[in-house]
TORMARRO-733475 format. One line per field, with one value per residue (C-alpha): residue in three letters; x, y, z. Coordinates in nm, 4 decimals. Example, Ala and Ser with C-alpha at 12.3 -4.5 7.8 and 13.67 -1.06 7.14 Angstrom:
// TORMARRO-733475
aa: [Ala, Ser] .
xx: [1.2300, 1.3670] .
yy: [-0.4500, -0.1060] .
zz: [0.7800, 0.7140] .
END
This chain:
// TORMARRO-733475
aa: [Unk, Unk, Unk, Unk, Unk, Unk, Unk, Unk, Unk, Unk, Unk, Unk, Unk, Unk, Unk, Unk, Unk, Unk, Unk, Unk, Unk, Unk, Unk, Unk, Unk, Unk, Unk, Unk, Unk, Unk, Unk, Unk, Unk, Unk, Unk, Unk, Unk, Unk, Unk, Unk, Unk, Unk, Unk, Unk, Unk, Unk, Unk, Unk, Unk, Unk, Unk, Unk, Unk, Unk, Unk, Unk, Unk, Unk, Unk, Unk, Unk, Unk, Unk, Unk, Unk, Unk, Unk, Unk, Unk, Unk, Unk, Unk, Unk, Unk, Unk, Unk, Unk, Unk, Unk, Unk, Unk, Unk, Unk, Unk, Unk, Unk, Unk, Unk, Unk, Unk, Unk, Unk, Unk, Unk, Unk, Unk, Unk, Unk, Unk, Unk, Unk, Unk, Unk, Unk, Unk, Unk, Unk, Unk, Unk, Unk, Unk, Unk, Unk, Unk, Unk, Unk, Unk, Unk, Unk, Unk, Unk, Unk, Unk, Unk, Unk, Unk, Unk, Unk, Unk, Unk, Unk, Unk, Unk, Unk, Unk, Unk, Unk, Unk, Unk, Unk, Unk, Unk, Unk, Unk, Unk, Unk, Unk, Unk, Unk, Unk, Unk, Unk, Unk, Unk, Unk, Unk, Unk, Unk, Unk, Unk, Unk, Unk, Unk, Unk, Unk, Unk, Unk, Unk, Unk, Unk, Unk, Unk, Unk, Unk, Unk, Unk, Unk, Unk, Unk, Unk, Unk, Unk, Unk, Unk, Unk, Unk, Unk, Unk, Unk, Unk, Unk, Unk, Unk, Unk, Unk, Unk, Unk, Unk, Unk, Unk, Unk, Unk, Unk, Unk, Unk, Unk, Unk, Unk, Unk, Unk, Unk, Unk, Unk, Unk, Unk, Unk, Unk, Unk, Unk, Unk, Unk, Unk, Unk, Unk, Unk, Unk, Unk, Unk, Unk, Unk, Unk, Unk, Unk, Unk, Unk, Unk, Unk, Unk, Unk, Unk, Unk, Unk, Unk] .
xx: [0.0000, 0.2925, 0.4599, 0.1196, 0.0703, 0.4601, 0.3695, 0.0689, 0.2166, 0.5200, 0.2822, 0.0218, 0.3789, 0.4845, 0.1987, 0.2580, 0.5752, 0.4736, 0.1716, 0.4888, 0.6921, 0.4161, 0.3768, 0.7520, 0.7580, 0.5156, 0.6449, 0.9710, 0.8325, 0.5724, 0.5282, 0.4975, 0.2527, -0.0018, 0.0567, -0.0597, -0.2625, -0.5776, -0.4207, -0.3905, -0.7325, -0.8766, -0.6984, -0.7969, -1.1831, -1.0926, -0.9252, -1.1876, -1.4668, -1.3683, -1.2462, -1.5565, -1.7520, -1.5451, -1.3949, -1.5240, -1.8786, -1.9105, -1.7098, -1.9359, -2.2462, -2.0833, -2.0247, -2.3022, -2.6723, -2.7661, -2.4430, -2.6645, -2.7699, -2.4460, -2.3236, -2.5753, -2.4747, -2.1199, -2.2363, -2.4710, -2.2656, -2.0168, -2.2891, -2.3812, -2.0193, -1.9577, -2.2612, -2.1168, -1.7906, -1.9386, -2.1666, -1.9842, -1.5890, -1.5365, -1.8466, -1.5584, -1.2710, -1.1167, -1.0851, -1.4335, -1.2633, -1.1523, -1.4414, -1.2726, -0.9638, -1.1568, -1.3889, -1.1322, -0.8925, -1.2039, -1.2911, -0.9822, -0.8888, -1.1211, -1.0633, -0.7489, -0.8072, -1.0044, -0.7336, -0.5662, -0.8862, -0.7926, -0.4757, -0.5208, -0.7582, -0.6722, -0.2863, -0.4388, -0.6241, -0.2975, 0.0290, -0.0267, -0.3759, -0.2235, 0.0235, -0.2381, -0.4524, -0.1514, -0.0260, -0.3765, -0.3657, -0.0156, -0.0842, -0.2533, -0.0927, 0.1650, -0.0832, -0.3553, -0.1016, 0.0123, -0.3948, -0.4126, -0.1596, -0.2473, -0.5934, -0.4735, -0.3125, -0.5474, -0.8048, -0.5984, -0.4004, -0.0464, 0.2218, 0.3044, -0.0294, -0.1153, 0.1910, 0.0919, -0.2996, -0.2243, 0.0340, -0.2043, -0.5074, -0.3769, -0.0362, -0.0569, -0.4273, -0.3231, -0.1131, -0.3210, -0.6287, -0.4155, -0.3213, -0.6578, -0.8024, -0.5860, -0.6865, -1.0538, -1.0081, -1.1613, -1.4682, -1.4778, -1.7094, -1.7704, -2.0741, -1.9246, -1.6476, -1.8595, -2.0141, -1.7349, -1.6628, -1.9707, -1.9713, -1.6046, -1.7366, -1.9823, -1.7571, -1.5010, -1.7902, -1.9094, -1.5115, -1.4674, -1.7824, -1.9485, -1.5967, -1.3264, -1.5169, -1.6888, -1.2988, -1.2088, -1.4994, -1.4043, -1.0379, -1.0515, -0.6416, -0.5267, -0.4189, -0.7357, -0.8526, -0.5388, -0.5245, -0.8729, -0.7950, -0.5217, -0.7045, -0.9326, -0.6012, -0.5012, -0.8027, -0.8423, -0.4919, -0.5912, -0.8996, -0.7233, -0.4493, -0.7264, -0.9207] .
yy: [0.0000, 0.2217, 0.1716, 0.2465, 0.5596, 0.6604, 0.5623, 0.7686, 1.0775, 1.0579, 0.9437, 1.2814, 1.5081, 1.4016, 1.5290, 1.8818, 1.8817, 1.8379, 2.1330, 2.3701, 2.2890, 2.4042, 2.7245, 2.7941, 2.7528, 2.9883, 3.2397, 3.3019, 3.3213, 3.5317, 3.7413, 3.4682, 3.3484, 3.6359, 3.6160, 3.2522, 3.2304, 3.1593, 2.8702, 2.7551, 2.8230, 2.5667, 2.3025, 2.3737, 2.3680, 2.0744, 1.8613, 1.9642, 1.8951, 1.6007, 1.4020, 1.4868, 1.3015, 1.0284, 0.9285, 1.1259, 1.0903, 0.7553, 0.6564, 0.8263, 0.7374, 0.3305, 0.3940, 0.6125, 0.5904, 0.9422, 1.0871, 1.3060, 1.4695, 1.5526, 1.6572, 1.9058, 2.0196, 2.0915, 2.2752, 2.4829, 2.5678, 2.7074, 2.9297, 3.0485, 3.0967, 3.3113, 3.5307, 3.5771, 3.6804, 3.8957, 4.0703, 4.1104, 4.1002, 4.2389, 4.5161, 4.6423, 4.6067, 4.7922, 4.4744, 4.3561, 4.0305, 3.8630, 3.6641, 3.5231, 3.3949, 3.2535, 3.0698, 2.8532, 2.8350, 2.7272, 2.3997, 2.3461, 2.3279, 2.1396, 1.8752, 1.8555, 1.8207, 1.4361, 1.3433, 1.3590, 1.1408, 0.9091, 0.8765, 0.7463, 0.5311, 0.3334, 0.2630, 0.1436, -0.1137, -0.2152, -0.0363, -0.1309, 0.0532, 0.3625, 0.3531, 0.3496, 0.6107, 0.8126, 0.7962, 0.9413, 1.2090, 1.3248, 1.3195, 1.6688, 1.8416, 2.0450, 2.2871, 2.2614, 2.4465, 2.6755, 2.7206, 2.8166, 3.0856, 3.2537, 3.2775, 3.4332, 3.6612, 3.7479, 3.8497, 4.1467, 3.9593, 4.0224, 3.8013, 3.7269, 3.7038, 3.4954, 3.2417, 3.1828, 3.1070, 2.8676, 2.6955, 2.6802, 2.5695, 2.3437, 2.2303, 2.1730, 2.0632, 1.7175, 1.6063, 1.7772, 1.6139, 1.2569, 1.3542, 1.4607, 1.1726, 0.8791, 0.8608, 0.8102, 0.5963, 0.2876, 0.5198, 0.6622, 0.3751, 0.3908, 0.5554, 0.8492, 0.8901, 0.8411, 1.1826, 1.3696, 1.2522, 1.3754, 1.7036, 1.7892, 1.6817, 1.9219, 2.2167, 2.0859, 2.1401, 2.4742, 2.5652, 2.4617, 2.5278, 2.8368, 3.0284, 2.8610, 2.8321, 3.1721, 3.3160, 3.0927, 3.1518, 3.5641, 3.5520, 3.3942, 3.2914, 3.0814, 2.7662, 2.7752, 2.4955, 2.3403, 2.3788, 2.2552, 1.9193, 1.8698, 1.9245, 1.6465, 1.4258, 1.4085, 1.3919, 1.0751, 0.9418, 0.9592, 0.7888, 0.4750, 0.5014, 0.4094, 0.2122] .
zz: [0.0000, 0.0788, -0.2629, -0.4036, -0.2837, -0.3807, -0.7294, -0.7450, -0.5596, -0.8201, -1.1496, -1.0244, -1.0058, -1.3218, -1.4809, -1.2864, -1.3854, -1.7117, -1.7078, -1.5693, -1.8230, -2.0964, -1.8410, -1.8259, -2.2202, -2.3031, -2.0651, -2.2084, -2.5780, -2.4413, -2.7627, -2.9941, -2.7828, -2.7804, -3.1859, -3.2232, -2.8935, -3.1029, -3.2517, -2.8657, -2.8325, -3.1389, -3.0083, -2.6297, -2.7531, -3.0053, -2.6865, -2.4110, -2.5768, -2.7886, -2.4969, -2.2926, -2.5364, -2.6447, -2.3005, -1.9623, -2.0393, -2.1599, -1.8417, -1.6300, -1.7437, -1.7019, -1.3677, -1.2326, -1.4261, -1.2770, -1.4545, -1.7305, -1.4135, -1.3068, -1.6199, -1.6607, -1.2988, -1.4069, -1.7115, -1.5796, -1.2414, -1.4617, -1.6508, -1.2963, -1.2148, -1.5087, -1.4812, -1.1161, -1.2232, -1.4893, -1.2353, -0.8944, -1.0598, -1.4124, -1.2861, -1.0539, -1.2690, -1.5585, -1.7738, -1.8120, -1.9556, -1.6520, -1.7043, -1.9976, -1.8382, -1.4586, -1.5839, -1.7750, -1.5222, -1.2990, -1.5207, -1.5854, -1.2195, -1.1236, -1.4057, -1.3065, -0.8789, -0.9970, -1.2532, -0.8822, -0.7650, -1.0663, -1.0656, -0.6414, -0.7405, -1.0566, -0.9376, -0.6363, -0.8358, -1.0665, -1.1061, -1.4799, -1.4339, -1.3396, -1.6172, -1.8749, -1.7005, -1.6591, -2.0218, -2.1674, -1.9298, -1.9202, -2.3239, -2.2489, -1.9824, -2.1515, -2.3749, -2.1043, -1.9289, -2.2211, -2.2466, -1.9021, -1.9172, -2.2153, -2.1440, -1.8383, -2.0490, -2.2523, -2.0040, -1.8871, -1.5738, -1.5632, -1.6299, -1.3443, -1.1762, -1.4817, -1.4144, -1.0913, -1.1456, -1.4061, -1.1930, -0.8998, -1.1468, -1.4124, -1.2057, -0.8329, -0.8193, -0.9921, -0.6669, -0.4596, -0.5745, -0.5217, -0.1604, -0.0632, -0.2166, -0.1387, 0.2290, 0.1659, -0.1299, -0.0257, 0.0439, -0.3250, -0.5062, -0.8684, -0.8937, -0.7226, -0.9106, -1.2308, -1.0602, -1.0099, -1.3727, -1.5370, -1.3249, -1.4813, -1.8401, -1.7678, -1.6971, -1.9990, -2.2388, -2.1224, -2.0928, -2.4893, -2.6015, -2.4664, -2.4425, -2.6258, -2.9707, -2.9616, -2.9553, -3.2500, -3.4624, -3.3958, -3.5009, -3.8378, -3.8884, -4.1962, -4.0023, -3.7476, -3.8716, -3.7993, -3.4675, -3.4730, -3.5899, -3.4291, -3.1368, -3.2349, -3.3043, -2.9420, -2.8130, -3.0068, -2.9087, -2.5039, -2.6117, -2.7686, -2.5495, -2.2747, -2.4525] .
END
C-alpha cells in the first residue's frame, strides 16, 4: 500500500511537472505566444470537448446511471459561475474580460483536482492501471497548461499574476487532488467517481464550447482549422491510449 501511494504521488507530479513545463515555455516566448494564442485556443476547444464526449462521459455514465444529471450540474454551475464573475468582478474592474480567463482556469482546475482522484484510485487497483490512465492524461498536460496561461493573459491579468494562477489551477491541483483523495479511497465507489466525472465533463464542455469556440470563430487565422484538428487528433490518441 505504501509503494502504491509513492507511485501515485510521483505518477500525479509528473503530470505537474509536465503542465509547468508548458507554463515555463510559453512564458519566455511570451510574444509569440499572444501572436498565435488563437491557434492555442482551437486546439484547447478541439481537446476539451472532444475528450468529454469520447472518453469522460461515456465513463461516467458506465459507472453512475444518474451521470446526465451531473453533467448538466457541471455545465450549468459554470454558466452560474460566469454570470457571477461577470456581475460582482469584471463590474468592478477595468478589464471587463476577466471573465474570460476565470472561468477557464475554474474547469480546468477542477478537471485537473479528480485526474488527482484518478490517478489514487486506478494505481491502487494495478500499477499497470495507473500507467495506462496516466499515459492518456499526461498526453494533455503540456498545452492545457500553455492554455491556461495565455488565457490568463489574454483576459488582462499580468504576467506574473497569470503564471501563478495557471500553476495553482492546471499544475498543483493534480497532486493535490491525489493527496486529498488517497486517504478516503476505499470510500470513493464507482458511482461516485462516475459523478465527479460527469460534473467535470460538464464544466469541460461549457469551458470549450461556450468560451473557447466563440474566440475561434471571432479571429478567423489561416491555419485555425489546424489547430482545430489537431485538437481532435489528441483527443483521439488519449482515447485509444485508454481504450
Amino acid at each position: 500500500m505504501q509503494n502504491t501511494f509513492w507511485t501515485a504521488l510521483g505518477a500525479s507530479s509528473l503530470a505537474a511537472l509536465v503542465t509547468c513545463a508548458g507554463i515555463y515555455v510559453i512564458r519566455h516566448f511570451e510574444r509569440w505566444g499572444r501572436e498565435n494564442s488563437i491557434y492555442f485556443i482551437c486546439f484547447a476547444a478541439a481537446v476539451l470537448i472532444s475528450v468529454s464526449f469520447l472518453h469522460i462521459i461515456p465513463k461516467a455514465l458506465s459507472m453512475n446511471a444518474n451521470a446526465q444529471i451531473f453533467l448538466f450540474v457541471g455545465y450549468f454551475s459554470l454558466h452560474l459561475f460566469n454570470r457571477f464573475i461577470n456581475a460582482f468582478v469584471c463590474d468592478k474592474s477595468s478589464d471587463e474580460q476577466y471573465g474570460i480567463g476565470l472561468v477557464p482556469m475554474i474547469g480546468i482546475g477542477f478537471h485537473s483536482f479528480i485526474d488527482g482522484f484518478i490517478y489514487s484510485i486506478t494505481f491502487t487497483v494495478s500499477v499497470l492501471t495507473g500507467l495506462l490512465a496516466a499515459t492518456g492524461m499526461v498526453l494533455h498536460e503540456f498545452p492545457e497548461g500553455i492554455i491556461t496561461y495565455l488565457l490568463l493573459l489574454r483576459a488582462g491579468f499580468t504576467e506574473r499574476m497569470s503564471f501563478f494562477l495557471a500553476l495553482a489551477a492546471a499544475a498543483l491541483t493534480t497532486p493535490v487532488g491525489m493527496l486529498v483523495s488517497y486517504p478516503f479511497i476505499s470510500r470513493i465507489d464507482k458511482p461516485l467517481l462516475g459523478a465527479l466525472l460527469s460534473f467535470s465533463a460538464g464544466a469541460l464542455l461549457y469551458v470549450g464550447a461556450t468560451h473557447l469556440l466563440p474566440q475561434a470563430e471571432r479571429e478567423h487565422k489561416k491555419y485555425s482549422l489546424v489547430a482545430l484538428s489537431a485538437g481532435i487528433l489528441v483527443a483521439f490518441i488519449i482515447f485509444l491510449s485508454k481504450a
